[in-house]
C-alpha positions as CSV (number, residue, x, y, z in Angstrom):
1,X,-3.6,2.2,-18.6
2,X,-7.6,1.3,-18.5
3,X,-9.9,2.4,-15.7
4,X,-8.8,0.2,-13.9
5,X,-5.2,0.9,-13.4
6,X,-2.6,-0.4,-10.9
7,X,0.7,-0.2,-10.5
8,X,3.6,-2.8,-9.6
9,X,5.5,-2.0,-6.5
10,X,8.2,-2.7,-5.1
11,X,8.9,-2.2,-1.4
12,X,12.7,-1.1,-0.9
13,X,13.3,-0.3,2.6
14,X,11.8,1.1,5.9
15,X,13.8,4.0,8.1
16,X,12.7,3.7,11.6
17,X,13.2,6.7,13.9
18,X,16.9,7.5,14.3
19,X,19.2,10.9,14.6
20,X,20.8,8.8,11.3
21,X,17.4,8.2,9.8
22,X,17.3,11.6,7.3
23,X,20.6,11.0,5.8
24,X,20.5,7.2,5.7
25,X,17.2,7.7,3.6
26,X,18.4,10.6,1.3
27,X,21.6,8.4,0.3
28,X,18.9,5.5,-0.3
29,X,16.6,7.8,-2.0
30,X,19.0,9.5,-4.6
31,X,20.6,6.0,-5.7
32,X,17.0,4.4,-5.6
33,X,16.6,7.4,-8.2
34,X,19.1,7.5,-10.5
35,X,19.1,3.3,-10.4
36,X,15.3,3.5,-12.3
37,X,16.5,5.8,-14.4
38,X,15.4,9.8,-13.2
39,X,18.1,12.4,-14.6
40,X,20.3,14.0,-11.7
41,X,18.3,16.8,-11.2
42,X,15.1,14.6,-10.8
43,X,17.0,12.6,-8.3
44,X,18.4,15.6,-6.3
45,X,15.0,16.9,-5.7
46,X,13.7,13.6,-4.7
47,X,16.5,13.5,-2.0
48,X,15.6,17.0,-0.9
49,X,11.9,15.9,-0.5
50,X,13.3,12.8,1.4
51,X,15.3,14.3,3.7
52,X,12.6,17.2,4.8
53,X,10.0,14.4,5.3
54,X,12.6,12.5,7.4
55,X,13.7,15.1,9.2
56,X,9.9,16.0,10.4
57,X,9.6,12.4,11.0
58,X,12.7,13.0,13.6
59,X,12.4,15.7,15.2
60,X,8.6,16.5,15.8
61,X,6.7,13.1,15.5
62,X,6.0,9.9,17.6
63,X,7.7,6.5,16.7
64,X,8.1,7.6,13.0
65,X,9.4,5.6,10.3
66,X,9.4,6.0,6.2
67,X,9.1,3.3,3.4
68,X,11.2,4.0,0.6
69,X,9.9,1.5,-3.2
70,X,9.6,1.5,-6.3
71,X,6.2,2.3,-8.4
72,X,6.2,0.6,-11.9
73,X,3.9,1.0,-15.4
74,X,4.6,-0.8,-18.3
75,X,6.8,2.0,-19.5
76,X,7.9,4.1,-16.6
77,X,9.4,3.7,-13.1
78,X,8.8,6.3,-10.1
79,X,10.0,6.5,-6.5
80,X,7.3,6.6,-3.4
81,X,7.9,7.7,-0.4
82,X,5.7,6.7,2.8
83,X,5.9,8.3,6.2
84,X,4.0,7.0,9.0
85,X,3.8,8.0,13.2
86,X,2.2,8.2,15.8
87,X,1.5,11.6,16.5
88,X,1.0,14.2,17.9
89,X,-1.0,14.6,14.3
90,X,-1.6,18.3,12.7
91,X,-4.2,20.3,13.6
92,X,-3.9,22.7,10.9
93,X,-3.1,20.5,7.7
94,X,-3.3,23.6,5.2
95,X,-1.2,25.5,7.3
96,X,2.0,23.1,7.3
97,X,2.4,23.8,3.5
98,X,2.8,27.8,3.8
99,X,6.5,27.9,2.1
100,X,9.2,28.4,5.2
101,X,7.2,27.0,7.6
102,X,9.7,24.9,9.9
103,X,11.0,24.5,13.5
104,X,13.8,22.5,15.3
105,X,16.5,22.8,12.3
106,X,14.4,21.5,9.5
107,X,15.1,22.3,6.0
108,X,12.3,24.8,5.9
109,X,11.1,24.1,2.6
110,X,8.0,23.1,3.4
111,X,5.6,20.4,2.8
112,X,4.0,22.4,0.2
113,X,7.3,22.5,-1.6
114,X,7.8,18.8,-1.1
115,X,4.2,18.6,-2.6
116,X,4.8,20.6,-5.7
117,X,8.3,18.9,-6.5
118,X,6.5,15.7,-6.4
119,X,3.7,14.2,-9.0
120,X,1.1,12.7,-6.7
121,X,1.1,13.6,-2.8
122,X,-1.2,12.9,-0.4
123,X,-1.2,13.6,3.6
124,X,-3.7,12.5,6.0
125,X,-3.7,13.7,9.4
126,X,-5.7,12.7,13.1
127,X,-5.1,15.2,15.9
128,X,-3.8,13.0,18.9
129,X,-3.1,10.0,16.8
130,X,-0.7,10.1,14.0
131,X,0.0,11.5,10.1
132,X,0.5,9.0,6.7
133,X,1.9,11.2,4.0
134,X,2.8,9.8,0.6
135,X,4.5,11.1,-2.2
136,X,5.6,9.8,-6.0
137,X,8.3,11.1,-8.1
138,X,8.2,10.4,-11.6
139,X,10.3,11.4,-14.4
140,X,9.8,15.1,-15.7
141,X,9.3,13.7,-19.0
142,X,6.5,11.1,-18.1
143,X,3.3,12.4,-19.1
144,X,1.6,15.5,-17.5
145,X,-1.5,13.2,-16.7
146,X,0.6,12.0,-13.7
147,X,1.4,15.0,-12.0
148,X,-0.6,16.9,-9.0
149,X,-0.8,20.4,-7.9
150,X,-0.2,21.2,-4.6
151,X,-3.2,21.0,-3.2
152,X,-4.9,18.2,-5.8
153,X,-4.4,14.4,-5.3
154,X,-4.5,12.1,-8.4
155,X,-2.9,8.6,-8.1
156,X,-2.3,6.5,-11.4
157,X,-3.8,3.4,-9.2
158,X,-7.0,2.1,-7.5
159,X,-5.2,-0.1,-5.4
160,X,-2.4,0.0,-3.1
161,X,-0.6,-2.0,-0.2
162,X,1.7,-1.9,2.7
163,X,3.8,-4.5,3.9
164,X,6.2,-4.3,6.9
165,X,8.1,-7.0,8.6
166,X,8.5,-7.7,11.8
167,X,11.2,-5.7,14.2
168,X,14.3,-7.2,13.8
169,X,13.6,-8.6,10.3
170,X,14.5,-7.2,6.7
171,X,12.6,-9.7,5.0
172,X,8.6,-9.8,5.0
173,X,5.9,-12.6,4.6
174,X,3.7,-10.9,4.0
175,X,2.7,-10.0,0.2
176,X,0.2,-8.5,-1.9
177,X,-0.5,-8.3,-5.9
178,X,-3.3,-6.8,-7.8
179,X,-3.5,-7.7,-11.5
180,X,-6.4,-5.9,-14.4
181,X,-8.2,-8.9,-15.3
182,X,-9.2,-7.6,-19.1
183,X,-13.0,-8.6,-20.1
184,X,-13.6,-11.5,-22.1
185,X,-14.5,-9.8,-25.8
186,X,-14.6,-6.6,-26.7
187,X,-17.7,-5.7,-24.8
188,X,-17.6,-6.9,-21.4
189,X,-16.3,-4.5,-18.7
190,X,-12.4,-5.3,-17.2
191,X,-12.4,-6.4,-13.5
192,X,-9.8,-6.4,-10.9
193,X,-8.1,-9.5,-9.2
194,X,-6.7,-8.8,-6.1
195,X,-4.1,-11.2,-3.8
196,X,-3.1,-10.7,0.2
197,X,-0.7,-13.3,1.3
198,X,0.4,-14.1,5.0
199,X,3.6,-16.2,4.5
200,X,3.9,-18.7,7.9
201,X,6.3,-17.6,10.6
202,X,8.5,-14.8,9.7
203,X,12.0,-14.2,7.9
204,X,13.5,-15.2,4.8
205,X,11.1,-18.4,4.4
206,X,7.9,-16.6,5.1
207,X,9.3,-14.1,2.6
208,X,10.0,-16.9,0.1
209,X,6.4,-18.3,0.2
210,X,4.7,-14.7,0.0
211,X,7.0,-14.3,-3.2
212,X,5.9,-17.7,-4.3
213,X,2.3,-16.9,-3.8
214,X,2.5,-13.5,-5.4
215,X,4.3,-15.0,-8.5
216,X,1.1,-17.9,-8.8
217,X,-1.3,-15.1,-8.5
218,X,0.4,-13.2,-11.5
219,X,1.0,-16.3,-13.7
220,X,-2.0,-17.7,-13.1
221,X,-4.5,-17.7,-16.3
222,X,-7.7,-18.2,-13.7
223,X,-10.5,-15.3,-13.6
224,X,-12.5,-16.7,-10.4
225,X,-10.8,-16.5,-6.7
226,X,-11.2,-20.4,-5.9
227,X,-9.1,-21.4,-9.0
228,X,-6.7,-18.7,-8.5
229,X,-6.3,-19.9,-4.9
230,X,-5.7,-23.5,-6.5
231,X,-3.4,-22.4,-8.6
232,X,-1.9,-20.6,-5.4
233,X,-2.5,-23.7,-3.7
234,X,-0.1,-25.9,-6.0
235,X,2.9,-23.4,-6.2
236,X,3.4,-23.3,-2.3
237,X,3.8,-27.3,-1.6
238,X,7.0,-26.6,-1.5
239,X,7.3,-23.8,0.9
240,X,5.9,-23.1,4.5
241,X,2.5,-22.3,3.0
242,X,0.7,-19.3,4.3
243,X,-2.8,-17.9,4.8
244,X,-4.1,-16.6,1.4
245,X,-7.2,-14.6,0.6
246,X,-8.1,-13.9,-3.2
247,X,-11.1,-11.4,-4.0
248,X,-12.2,-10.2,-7.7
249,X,-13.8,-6.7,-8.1
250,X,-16.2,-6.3,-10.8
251,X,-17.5,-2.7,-11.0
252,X,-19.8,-3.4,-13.9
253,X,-21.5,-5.9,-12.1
254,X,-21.6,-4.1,-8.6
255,X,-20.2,-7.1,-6.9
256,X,-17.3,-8.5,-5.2
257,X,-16.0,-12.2,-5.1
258,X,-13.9,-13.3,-2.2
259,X,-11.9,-17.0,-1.4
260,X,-10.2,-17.4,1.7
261,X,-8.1,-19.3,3.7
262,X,-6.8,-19.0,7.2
263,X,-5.9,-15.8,9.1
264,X,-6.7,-12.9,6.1
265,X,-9.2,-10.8,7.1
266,X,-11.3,-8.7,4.2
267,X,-13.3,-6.1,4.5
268,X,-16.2,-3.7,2.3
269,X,-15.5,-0.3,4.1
270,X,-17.4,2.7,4.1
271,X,-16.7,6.4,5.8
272,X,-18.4,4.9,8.7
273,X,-19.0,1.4,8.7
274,X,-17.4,-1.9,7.5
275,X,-18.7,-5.7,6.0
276,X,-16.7,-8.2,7.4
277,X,-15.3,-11.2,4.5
278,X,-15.5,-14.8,5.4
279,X,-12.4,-17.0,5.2
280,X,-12.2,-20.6,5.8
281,X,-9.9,-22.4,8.2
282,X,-6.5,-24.0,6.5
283,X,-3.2,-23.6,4.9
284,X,-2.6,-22.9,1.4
285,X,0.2,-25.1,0.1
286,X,-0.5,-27.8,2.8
287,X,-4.0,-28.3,3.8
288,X,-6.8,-27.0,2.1
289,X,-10.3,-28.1,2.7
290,X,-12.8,-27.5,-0.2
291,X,-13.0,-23.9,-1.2
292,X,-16.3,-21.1,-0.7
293,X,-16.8,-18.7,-2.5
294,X,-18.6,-15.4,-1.0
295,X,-20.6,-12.9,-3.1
296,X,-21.0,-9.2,-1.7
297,X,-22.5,-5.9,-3.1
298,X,-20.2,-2.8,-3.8
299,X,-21.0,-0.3,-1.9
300,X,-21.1,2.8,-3.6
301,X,-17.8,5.3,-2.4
302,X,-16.7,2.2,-0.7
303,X,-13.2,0.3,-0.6
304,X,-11.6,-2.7,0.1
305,X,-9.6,-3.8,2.4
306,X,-7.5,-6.8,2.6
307,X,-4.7,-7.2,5.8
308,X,-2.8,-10.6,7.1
309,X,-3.4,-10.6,11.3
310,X,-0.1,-8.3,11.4
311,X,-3.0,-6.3,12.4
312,X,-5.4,-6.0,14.5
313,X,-9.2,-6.2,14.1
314,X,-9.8,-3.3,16.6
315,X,-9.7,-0.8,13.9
316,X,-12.7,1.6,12.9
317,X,-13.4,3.9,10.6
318,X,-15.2,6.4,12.9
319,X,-12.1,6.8,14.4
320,X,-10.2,7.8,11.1
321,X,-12.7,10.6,9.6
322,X,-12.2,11.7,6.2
323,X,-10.0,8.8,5.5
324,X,-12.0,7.2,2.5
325,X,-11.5,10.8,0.8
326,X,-7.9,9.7,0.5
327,X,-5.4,7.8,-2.0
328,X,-5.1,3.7,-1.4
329,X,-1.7,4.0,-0.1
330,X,-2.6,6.6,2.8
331,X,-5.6,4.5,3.6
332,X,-3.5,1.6,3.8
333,X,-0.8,3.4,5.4
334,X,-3.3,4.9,7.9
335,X,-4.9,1.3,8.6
336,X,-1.3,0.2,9.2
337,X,-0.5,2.7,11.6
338,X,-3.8,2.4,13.9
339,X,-3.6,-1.7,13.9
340,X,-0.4,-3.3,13.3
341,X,1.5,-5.0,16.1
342,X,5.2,-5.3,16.0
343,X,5.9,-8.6,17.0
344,X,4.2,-9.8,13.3
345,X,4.6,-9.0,10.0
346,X,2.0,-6.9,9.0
347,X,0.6,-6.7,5.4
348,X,-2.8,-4.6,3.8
349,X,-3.9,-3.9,0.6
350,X,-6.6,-1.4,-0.4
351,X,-8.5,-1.0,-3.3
352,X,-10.5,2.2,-3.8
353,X,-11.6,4.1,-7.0
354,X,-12.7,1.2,-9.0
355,X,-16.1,1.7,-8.9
């Protein structure tokens, strides 16, 4: 993987709060396991991790609900967990991961045992407002550059997304992809292309032209975000269309490139502050009036941030300290949890670490 590494996902399933929820996502957990491949032992101790996280979920936290997907690199396949709620939050972070520590019937192996039996794990926490913890299991055989101590947090990626759909739906519009976009000799310095889709209304046929869009984005052999969003553009005539936002990240450059149309919003965040992205007003795959192109500086320790109007635009990052410190997925996770509305499907993708 180069500097810029990313890795294919692919959501699964969410659990939403239930007395069912901790065995419904063990089962899913251990078959997600052994169907990519991870030996039985690797898959029992995935499910063990599961089930702990999903019984805290239940029993001690507000509205909580866990993504279960699949991480992918060219040559190895992983299973991440992502637990989101809305409080009460943890006061004392470190202390949660003393071995034993549990309450209220949980499996009292702690989250510092769930971190060491996963590879990468990462928890974020506001007091009063809610927790995102994340976790990836890889194979015991993959290479030791994956794994993480207990208390260290490495992530193979720089980029990450969320995507939820709407209660009462399986199926999600909303879509994201992220593709290495290698230099053009030898010399010149790899960037990073980066996709949020917002597929119109919701269901199946949202969810077909956020696929759509995502399989344009990786197929297409354009390096600039209008002609991706062209080549965007084409693929979903056929399909309900969608709002589409396309930015390209060029660290060696120190600046960002962003296209947009219609209701994606994009953002340069820093620990305290954030650059708003313009989009313009249309419909990719039916109208599209002539595309701009926006230039803006990277901001050193910065990210960005790319999320359909599944979510708010209340969100600040005052009110999420320490956040930026943090893996893409829990930043995304986090950002999810603070803004996004559940009559919508909500989608984000954050990119952090690339330069």
């Amino acid at each position: 993987m180069t500097a810029l590494g990313v890795l294919d996902c692919e959501d699964v399933a969410w659990f939403r709060d239930s007395p069912t929820m901790p065995a419904s996502a063990r089962g899913a957990a251990a078959t997600l396991a052994r169907r990519i491949g991870l030996n039985s032992h690797r898959a029992s101790e995935v499910a063990l991790a599961v089930t702990e996280a999903a019984t805290n979920l239940h029993l001690h936290a507000v509205d909580g609900s866990l993504l279960l997907r699949v991480l992918r690199t060219a040559n190895e396949a992983a299973v991440e967990f992502l637990t989101v709620d809305m409080g009460p939050g943890m006061r004392d972070v470190a202390g949660a991961f003393a071995d034993g520590t549990s309450s209220r019937g949980t499996l009292g192996i702690g989250l510092g045992a769930v971190a060491r039996l996963a590879d990468t794990f990462d928890i974020h926490s506001i007091p009063g407002r809610g927790t995102v913890m994340s976790a990836q299991f890889w194979s015991r055989n993959a290479s030791d550059s994956v794994r993480a101590s207990e208390t260290a947090v490495v992530d193979t990626s720089v980029a990450a997304g969320v995507t939820r759909p709407i209660s009462g739906e399986t199926s999600c519009g909303d879509a994201w992809a992220v593709r290495v976009e290698p230099g053009a000799d030898a010399e010149a310095a790899p960037a990073l292309l980066v996709m949020m889709c917002d597929g119109l209304g919701h269901g199946p046929l949202a969810a077909l032209a956020g696929d759509t869009a995502v399989t344009a984005f990786r197929q297409s052999s354009a390096r600039l975000p209008d002609a991706v969003l062209r080549d965007i553009h084409t693929a979903l005539r056929g399909t309900r269309g969608g709002a589409v936002a396309v930015a390209r990240v060029e660290p060696s450059a120190g600046r960002l490139l962003y296209c947009g149309v219609g209701n994606v919003s994009g953002y340069v965040i820093t620990p305290t502050a954030r650059a708003g992205l313009m989009s313009a007003p249309g419909i990719v795959g039916q109208q599209m009036r002539t595309l701009r192109t926006f230039e803006q500086p990277l901001v050193p320790g910065g990210a960005l941030v790319m999320h359909s109007d599944g979510l708010t635009e209340r969100w600040t990052m005052d009110a999420l300290p320490g956040l930026l410190q943090h893996t893409p997925a829990v930043i995304a996770g986090q950002l999810l949890r603070e803004a996004a509305v559940r009559r919508d499907d909500a989608g984000i993708v954050v990119v952090k670490g690339a330069w």
